[in-house]
C-alpha positions in Angstrom: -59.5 -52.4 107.4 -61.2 -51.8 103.8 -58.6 -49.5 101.5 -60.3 -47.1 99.3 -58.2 -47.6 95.9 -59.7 -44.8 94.2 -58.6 -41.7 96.4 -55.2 -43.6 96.8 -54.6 -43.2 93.3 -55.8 -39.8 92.8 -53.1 -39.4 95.9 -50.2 -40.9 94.2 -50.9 -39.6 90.9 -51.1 -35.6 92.3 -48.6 -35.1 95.0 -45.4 -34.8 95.0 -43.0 -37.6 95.3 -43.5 -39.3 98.8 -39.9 -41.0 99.0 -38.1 -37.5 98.7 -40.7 -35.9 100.8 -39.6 -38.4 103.8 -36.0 -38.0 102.4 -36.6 -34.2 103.4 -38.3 -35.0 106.5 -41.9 -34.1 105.8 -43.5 -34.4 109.0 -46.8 -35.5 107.0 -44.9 -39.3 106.7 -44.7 -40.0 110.3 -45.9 -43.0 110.4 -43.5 -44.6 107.8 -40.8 -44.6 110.4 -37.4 -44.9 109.5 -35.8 -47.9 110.7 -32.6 -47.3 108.5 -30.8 -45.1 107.2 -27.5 -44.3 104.9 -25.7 -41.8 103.1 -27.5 -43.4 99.9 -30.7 -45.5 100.8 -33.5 -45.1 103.5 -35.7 -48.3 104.2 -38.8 -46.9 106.7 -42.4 -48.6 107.5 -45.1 -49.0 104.5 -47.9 -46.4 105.3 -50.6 -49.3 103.9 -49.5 -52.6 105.3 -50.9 -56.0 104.4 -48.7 -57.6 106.2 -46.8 -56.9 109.4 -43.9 -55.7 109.3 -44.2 -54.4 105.8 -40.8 -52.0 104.7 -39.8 -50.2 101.9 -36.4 -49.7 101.0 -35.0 -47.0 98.4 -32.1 -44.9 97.4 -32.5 -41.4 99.1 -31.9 -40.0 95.3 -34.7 -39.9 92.8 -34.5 -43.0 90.3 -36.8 -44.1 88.8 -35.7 -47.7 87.4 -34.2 -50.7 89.0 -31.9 -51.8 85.3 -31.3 -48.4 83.7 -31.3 -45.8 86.4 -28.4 -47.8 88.6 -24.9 -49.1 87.4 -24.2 -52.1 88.5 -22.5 -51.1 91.9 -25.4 -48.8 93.0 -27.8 -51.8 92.6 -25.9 -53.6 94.3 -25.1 -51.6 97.3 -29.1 -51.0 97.1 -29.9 -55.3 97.0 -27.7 -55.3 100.1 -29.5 -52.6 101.9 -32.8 -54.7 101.4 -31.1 -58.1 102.4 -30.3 -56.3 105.6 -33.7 -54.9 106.0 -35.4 -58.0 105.4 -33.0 -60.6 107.8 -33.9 -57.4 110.1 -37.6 -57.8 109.7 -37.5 -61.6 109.8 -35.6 -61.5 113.1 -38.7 -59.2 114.5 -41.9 -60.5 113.0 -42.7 -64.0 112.2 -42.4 -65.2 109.1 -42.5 -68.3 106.6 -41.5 -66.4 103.9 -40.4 -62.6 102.6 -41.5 -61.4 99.4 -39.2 -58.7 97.7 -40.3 -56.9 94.7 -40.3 -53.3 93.1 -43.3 -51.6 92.1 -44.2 -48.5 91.0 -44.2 -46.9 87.7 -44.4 -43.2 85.8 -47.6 -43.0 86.4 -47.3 -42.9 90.6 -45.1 -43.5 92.8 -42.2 -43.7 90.4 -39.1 -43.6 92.7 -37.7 -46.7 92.9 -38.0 -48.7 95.9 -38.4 -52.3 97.1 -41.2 -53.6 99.2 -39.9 -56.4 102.4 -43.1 -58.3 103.1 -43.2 -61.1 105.6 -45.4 -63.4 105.2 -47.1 -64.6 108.6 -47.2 -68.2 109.4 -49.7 -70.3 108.6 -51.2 -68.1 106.0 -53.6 -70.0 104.0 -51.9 -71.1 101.0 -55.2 -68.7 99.0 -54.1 -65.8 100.8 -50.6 -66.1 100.0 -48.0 -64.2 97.5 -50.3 -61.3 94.9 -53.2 -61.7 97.6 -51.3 -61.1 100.8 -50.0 -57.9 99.2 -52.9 -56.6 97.6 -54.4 -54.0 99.4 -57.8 -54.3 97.8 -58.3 -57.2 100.4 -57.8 -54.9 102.8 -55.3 -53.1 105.1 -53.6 -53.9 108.7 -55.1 -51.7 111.0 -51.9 -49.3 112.0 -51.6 -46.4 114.6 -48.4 -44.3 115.2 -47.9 -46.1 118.5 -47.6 -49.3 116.6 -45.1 -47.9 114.0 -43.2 -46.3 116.5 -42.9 -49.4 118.5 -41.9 -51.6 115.4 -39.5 -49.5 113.9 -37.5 -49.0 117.2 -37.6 -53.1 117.1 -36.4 -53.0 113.8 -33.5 -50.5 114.2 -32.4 -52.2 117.3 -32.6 -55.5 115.0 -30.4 -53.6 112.3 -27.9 -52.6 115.2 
């Protein structure tokens, strides 16, 4: 379905910070389900998929950089959150590959956090890697039924 890039901008650039809103339980996040969960991270379902089974994983604490806001053992413990989260996803939803990357910056959507994208097979080689997670090309059409069902998939997958 067509994403409007404009208002989701204006979005991210004037609310408040949506990771620690779903850290606090805002009930306006429901549909990125939680599928994990620790003292220190949270990985839940990406409100504007591209792909299925799209997850972001973050610490529950407000940081802001991957290198300078983390010592070493906090970005560790945070890499092996998304390595569970992502064998997780790939045990759920088929996949030829998983892309992991962090994005963000101080301008929106600043709190750190790592995106788990599986990349479908058979995927036209075109439509692969910056493409398959741009959502200018569009999003996956997504109801709360669908994340609800996914994320208890995912949670069972994460034991």
């Amino acid at each position: 379905m067509r994403f409007d890039i404009e208002a989701y901008e204006a979005r991210v650039r004037s609310i408040p910070c949506f990771i620690c809103a779903i850290v606090a339980g805002d009930p306006a996040y429901d549909l990125e389900q939680i599928v994990y969960e620790d003292d220190r991270h949270l990985a839940f379902l990406s409100r504007y998929p591209t792909l299925p089974g799209y997850v972001l994983v973050s610490p529950k604490r407000h940081v802001e950089h991957a290198v300078r806001d983390l010592d070493e053992d906090d970005y560790l413990a945070l890499m092996r959150v998304v390595r569970e989260v992502a064998l997780a996803v790939e045990a759920v939803v088929p996949s030829e590959r998983t892309y992991l990357l962090s994005l963000g910056s101080q301008q929106g959507n600043s709190h750190l956090h790592w995106h788990v994208a599986p990349l479908p097979p058979g995927t036209p080689y075109k439509k692969q890697q910056f493409h398959a997670l741009m959502s200018e090309h569009g999003l996956l059409s997504w109801s709360q039924a669908q994340a609800e069902d996914l994320a208890a998939r995912l949670r069972a997958a994460l034991g």
